[in-house]
VOMIRO-150882 format. One record per residue: residue in three letters; x, y, z of N, C-alpha, C in turn. Coordinates in steps of 0.02 Angstrom, whole numbers, padded with zeros to 5 digits, always signed. Last residue first. Layout:
BEGIN
alaXYZXYZXYZ ...
//
This chain:
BEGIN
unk+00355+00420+00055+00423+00350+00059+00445+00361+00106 unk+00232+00484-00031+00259+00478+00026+00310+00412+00027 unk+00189+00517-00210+00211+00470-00170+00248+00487-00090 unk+00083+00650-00246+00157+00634-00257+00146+00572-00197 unk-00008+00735-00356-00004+00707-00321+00076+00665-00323 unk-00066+00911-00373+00004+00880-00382-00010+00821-00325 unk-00173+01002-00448-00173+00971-00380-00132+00922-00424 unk-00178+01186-00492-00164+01086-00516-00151+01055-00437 unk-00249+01324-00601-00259+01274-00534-00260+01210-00528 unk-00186+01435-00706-00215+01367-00679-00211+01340-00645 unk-00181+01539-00847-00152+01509-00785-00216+01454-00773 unk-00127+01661-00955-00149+01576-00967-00139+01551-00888 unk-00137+01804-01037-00097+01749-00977-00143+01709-00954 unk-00180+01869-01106-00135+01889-01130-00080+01823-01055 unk-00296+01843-01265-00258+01816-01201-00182+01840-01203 unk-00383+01987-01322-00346+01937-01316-00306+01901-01248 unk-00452+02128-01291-00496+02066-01333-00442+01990-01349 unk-00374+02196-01204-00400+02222-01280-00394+02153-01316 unk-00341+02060-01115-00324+02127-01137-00346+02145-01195 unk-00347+01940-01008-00394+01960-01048-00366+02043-01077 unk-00307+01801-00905-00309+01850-00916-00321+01889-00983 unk-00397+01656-00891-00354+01688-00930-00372+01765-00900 unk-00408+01497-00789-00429+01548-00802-00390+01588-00849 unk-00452+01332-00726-00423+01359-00789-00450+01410-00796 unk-00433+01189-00605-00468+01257-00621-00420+01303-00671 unk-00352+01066-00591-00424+01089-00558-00454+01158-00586 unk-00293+00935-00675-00307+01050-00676-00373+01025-00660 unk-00166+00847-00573-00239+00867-00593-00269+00937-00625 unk-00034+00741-00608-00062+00821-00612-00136+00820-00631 unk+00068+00610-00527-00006+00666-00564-00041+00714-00556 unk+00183+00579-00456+00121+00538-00493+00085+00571-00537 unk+00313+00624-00391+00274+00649-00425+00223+00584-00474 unk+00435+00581-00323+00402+00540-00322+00315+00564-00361 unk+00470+00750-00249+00487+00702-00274+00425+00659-00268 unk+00492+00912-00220+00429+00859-00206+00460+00821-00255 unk+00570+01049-00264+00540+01017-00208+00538+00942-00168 unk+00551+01038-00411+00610+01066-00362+00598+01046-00308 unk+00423+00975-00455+00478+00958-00453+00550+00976-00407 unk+00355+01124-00446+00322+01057-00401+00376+01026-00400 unk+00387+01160-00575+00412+01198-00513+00403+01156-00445 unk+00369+01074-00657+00429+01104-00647+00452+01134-00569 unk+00218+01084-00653+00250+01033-00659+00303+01031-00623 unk+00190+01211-00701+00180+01188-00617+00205+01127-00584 unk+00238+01219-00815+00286+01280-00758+00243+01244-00721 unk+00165+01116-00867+00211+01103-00893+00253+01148-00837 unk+00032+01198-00862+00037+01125-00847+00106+01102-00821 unk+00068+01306-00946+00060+01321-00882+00063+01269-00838 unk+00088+01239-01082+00130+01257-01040+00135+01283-00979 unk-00059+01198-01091-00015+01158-01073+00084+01177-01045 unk-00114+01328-01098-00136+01298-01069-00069+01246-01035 unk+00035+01463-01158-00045+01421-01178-00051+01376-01111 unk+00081+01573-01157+00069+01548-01221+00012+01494-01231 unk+00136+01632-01040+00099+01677-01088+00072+01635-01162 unk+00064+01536-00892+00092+01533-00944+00086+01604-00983 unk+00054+01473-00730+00061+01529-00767+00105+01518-00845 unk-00019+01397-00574+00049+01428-00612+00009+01461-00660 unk-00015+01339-00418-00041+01389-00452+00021+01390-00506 unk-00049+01161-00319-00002+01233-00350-00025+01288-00417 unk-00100+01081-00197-00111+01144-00250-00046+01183-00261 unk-00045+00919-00159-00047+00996-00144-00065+01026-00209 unk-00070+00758-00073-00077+00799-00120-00073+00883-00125 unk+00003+00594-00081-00018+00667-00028-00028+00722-00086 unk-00015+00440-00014+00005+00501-00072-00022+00545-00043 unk+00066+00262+00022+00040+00337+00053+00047+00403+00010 unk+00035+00098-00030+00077+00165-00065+00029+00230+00005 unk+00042-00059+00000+00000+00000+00000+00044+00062+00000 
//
């Protein structure tokens, strides 16, 4: 039986969805080992004269306890 634990992390892209995926990923990494899976809990954009101008997102990082 495996023990996992899970945390929110916020990130941020200027280009798109999956690279925001991709900086929470990363940054979760420095840290937190034994990384299992990324959830996007929640997907918002920032908005400027009618375009995106920042891509972010709410991920629940699950990771292995050892």
């Amino acid at each position: 039986m495996a023990v996992l634990k899970v945390i929110e992390v916020l990130a941020s892209s200027e280009n798109s969805w999956e690279e925001a995926a991709a900086n929470a990923l990363a940054h979760a990494s420095k840290s937190v080992k034994n990384i299992k899976s990324l959830y996007v809990n929640e997907q918002n954009a920032v908005v400027s004269d009618g375009k995106i101008k920042e891509y972010r997102m709410n991920c629940k990082i699950t990771f292995e306890v050892k």
